[in-house]
N, C-alpha and C positions, 0 to 999 in steps of 0.2 A: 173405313178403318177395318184392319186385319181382327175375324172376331174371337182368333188366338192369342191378341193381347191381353196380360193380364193389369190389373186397375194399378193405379199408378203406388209407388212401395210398396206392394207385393210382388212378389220374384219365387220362381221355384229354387229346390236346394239340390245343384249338382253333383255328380256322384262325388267330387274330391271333398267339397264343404259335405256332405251328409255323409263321409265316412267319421271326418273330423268331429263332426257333431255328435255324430253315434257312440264315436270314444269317448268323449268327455261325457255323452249322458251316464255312459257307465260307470266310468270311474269314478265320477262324482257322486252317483247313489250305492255305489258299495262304498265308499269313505263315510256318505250318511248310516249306511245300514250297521259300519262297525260304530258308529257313536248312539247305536238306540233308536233312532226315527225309523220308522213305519211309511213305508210308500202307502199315498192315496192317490183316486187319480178322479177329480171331477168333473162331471159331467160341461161339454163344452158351453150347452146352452142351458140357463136358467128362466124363469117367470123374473123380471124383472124388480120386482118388490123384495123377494130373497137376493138375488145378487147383489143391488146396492144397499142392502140393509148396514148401517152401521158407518157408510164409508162418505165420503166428501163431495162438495158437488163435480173436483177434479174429476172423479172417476165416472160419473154421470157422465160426464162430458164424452170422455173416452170411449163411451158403449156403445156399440152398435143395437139397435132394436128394430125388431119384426114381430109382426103374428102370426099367433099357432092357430092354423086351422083347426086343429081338434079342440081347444075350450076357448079361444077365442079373444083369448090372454094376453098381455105382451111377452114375449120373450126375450135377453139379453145375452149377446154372444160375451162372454167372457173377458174384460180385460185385465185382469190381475187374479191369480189364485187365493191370495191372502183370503178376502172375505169368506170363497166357497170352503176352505180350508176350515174358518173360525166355527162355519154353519155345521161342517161333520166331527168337530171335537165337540161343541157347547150340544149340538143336538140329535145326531147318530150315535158317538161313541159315548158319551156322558159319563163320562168315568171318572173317577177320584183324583187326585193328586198329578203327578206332571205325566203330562203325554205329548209324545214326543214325533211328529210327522214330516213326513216328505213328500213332495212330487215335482213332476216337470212335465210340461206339455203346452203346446200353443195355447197364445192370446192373439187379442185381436183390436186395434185400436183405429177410432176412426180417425185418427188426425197421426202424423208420425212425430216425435220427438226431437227430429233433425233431418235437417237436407238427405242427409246419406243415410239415414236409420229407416229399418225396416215398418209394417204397420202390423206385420205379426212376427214379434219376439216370441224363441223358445225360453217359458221361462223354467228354470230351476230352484228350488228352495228348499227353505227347513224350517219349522216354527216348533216352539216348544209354547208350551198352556200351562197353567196352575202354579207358577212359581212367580211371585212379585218380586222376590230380591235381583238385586245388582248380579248377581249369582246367574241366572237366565239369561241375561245381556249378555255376559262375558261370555258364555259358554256358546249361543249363535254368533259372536264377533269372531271369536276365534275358529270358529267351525268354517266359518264364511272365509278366513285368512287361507285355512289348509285347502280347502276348496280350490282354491285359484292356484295355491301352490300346485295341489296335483294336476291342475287345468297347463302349468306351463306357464305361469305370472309369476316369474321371481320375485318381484320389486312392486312392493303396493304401497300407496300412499292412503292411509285412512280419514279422513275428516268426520269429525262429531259433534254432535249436537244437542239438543234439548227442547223439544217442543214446551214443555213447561215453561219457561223463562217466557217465551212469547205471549204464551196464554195465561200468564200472571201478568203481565202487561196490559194485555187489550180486555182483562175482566172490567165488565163494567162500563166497556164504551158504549154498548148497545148501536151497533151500527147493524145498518140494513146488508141481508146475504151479497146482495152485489158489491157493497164496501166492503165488506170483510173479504169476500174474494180477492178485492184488487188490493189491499193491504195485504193480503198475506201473501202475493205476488211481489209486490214491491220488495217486501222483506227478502224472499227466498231470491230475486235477485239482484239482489244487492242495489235497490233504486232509490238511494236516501234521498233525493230531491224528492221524488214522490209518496217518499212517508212525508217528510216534512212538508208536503204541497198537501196533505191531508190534516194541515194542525185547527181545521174549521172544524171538523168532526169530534178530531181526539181530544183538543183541548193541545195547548202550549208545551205543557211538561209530558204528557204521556207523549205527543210524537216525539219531542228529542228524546225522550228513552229507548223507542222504539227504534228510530234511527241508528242509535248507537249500536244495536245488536247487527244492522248492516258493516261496522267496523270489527267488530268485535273476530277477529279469527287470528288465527297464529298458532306458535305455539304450549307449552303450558302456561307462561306467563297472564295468558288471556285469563286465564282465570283467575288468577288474580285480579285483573287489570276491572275484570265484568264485577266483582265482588265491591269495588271503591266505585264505576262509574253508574251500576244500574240503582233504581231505588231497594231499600231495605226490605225485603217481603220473605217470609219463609218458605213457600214455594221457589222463591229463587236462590235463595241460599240452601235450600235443600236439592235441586239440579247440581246449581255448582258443585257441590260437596260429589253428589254421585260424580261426576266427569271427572272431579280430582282420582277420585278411587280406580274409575277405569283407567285413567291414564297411565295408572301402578300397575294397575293388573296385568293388561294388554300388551306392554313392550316385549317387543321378539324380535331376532334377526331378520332384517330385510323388512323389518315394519315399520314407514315412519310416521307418527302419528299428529295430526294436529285439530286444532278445534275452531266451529263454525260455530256462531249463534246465531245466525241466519237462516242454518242448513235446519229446515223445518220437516224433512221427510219427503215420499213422493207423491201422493195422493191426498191429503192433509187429512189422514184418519191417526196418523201415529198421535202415541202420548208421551212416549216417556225417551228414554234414549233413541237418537236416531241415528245411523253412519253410512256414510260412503263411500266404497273402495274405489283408487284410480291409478292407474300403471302411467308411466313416463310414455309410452307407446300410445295412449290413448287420450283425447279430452274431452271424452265423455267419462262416467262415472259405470264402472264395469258391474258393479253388484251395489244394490242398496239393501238395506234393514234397517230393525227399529222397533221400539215396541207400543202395541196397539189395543189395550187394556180392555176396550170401552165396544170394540167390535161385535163383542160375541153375545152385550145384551140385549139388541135387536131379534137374537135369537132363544130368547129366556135365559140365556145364564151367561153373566159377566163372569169372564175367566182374565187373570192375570198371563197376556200373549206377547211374543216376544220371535222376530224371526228375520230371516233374511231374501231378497231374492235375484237372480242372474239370468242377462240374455246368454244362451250357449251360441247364439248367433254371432254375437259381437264376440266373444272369446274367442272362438271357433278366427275368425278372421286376424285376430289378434295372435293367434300361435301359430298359423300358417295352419296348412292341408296336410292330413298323412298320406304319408305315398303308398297306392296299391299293395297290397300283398306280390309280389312275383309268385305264379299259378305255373301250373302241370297240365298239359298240353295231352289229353284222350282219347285217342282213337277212336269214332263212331262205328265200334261192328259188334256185333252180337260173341260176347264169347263170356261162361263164364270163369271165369279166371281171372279176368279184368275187372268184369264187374266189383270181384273179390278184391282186388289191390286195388280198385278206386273207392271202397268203401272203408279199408285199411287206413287210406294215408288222409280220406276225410276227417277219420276219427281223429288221428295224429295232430289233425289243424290245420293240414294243408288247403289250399287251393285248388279242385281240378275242375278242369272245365273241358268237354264233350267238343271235341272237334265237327262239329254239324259237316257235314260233306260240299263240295263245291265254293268254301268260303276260305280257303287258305290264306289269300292275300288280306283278309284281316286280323292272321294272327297276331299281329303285332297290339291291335289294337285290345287283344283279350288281357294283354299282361302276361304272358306265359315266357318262361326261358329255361324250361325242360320240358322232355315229352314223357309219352310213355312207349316202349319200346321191347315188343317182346322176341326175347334174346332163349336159346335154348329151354324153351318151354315154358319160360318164367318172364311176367312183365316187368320189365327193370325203368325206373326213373333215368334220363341220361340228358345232357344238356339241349335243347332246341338248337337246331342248324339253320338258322337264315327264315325265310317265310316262304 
């Protein structure tokens, strides 16, 4: 085997996908920077006990882990920001009332998501801390909407959810971590024979309940519809109620919105609202969020969290490649005058690029369709002639 193959979904990023990528990192975190979030950027590898602190055994799964030579430790490559994230608000920045963060930078998963999906996504997000109300949701749903608007996503379709309903459901079943696992699997994909092939565990009535939330989606009606078919519990009529509220708040052009009670989040740490955005162009799910209340007391301080997160990779693919800049074509000779107009029209934003000597016949490949050309004493910009 060639020992320049790289391991199977991993792939490097081309200069056309890593210009595309580079645009969206940016525009996407000056959209976060005029709404208040604060770029963080954490560290790729953790001690293993801190990274999965708080979170599910999904994400255990997803980890990659080594050892540090120097304390002898385990170490975890990172598969999702969210936790490192919850660990520098509840424990670094410790601060009062709402705080409001950013970042984006590779993860790393050991298993991929899907045939064609990569096993390190660039992720992007936003979380906002210290606010429990309905208020914090809405303000990452919509944030996550303009997001993808400025990414070049016209047309999103939202799906929402409630981890509450489920977990006022299965209170009390006391089933072992591997049953819980594969129920909450069932649920999330919609495998109502195999809730219902679980009714030795759950008892008769709780699996057809549970089941039911495998039907349970559409649109506003469902909530009503979940209000007359689930049992009576105030945890679930207090979900319901929130998702009616969001579904007032949330409507925008180009947004259509509908709801999941199955849709349980991505990592099975969320608590409270969870959504999915999905473009007609895609069937994967392009950005998840959701809120995750319960994370941050692994790290001594339970904060009310709430946030969202995106592959720029998948986007990135989704809105096509930006085409190169067209560059300015530079003479390689010592003069200064030049030096001077090629530091002029850097500044300007152009592109130039040093014609290295003996390489003519790759000019094409530089991008360039002007040179520089000095005309009575003066270096003038003029169109490129052929190669």
């Amino acid at each position: 085997m060639r020992r320049w193959l790289l391991p199977e979904h991993i792939e490097d990023i081309l200069p056309a996908e890593a210009r595309t990528v580079e645009r969206l990192r940016r525009a996407i975190l000056d959209l976060f920077a005029t709404h208040g979030y604060e770029l963080v950027q954490p560290p790729l590898l953790e001690y293993t006990e801190s990274l999965l602190s708080g979170t599910g055994r999904d994400l255990d799964l997803a980890t990659f882990r080594l050892p540090d030579r120097l304390s002898g430790r385990q170490l975890g490559v990172r598969a999702d920001h969210t936790p490192q994230v919850a660990r520098i608000d509840a424990h670094l920045l410790n601060r009062e009332g709402v705080t409001r963060l950013a970042y984006c930078g590779s993860v790393l998963h050991t298993l991929p998501a899907g045939m064609t999906t990569t096993r390190e996504p660039i992720q992007i997000g936003a979380e906002v801390y210290g606010h429990a109300g309905l208020e914090a949701d809405l303000e990452v749903l919509r944030l996550m909407s303009r997001a993808l608007c400025v990414a070049g996503i016209a047309k999103l379709h939202l799906d929402i959810g409630h981890p509450r309903i489920y977990r006022a459901l299965t209170a009390g079943a006391n089933l072992a971590d591997d049953e819980a696992e594969a129920l909450f699997h069932a649920v999330q994909q919609k495998d109502t024979p195999g809730v219902l092939g679980m009714h030795d565990l759950l008892g008769e009535q709780r699996a057809e309940a549970i089941a039911r939330l495998t039907r349970l989606s559409g649109g506003e009606a469902v909530l009503e519809q979940a209000r007359k078919e689930l049992p009576r519990n105030p945890d679930i009529g207090e979900a319901i109620d929130e998702l009616a509220r969001l579904a007032k708040q949330a409507a925008a052009p180009g947004l259509e919105l509908s709801f999941d009670l199955a849709e349980l989040g991505g990592f099975n740490y969320e608590s409270g609202v969870v959504f999915a955005a999905f473009s007609p162009d895609s069937p994967d799910a392009l950005a998840r969020g959701g809120r995750y209340d319960e994370v941050g007391r692994s790290f001594g301080r339970a904060r009310p969290a709430t946030g969202f997160t995106m592959d720029l990779r998948r986007i990135a693919a989704l809105v096509g490649t930006t085409e190169r800049p067209a560059g300015i074509l530079a003479p390689c000779v010592e003069d200064k005058a030049l030096d001077e107009e090629v530091a002029r029209l850097r500044a300007a934003g152009e592109t130039v690029i040093a014609d290295l000597p003996g390489h003519g016949a790759s000019r094409a490949e530089l991008g360039c369709d002007r040179t520089l050309e000095s005309k009575g004493g003066r270096w003038t910009v003029v169109p490129l002639k052929g190669n």
